[in-house]
C-alpha positions in Angstrom: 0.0 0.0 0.0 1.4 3.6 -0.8 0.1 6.8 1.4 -0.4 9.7 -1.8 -0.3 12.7 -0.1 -2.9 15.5 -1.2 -4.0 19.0 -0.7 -0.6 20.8 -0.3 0.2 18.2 2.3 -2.9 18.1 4.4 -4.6 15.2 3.2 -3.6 11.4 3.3 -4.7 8.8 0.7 -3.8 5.1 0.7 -3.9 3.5 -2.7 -3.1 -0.2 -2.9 -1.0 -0.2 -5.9 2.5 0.8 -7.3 2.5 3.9 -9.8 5.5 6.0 -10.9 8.0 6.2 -13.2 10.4 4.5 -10.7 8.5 1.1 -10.8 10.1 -1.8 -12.6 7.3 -1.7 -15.2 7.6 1.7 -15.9 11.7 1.2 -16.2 10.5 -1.7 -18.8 8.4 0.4 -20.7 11.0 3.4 -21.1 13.8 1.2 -22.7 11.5 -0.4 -24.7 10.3 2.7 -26.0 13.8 3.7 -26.1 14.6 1.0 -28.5 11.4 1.5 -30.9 12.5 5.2 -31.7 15.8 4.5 -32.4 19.3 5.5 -31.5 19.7 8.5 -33.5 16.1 10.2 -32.2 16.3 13.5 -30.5 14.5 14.1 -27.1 13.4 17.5 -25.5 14.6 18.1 -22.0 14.9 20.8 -19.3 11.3 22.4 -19.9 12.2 21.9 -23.8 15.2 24.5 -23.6 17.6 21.8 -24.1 18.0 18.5 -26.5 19.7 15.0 -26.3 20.2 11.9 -28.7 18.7 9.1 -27.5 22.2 6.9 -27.6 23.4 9.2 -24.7 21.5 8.4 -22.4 23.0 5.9 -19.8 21.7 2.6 -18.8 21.6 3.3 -14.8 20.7 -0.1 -12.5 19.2 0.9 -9.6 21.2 0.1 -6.5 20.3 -1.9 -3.5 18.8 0.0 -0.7 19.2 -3.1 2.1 21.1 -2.0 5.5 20.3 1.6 4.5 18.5 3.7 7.2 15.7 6.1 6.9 14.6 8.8 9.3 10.9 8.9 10.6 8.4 10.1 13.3 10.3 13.9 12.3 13.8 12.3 12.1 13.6 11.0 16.3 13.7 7.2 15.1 15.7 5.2 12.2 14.6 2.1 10.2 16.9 -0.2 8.6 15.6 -1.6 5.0 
């Protein structure tokens, strides 16, 4: 379950499902898109002020978060993923 937070931060909703461009479907979807256009297609960036060839742009792995710790209840407690 993921908690969306709303209404410039005053509202809580929980939503029982993944969504995002950081989910591994999402990722799946981009390279494969990334492969149908082709190498030499050029992308619009930065608020389209700025441009980039699509065979510059790096294959990044995301990295594994276990041991890491994350603040909560206002940064007075840790968790360890």
């Amino acid at each position: 379950m993921v908690k969306l937070t709303t209404h410039r931060g005053t509202a809580v909703q929980n939503i029982n499902a993944t969504f995002g461009k950081f989910t591994q479907d999402a990722q799946k979807l981009q390279k494969e898109r990334l492969q149908v256009s082709g190498a030499n297609t050029v992308l619009v960036t930065h608020r389209g002020t700025a441009t980039v060839q699509a065979k510059d742009i790096p294959v990044v792995s995301q990295p594994s978060l276990k041991g890491q710790k994350i603040t909560t209840n206002r940064g007075t407690s840790t968790i360890t993923l």
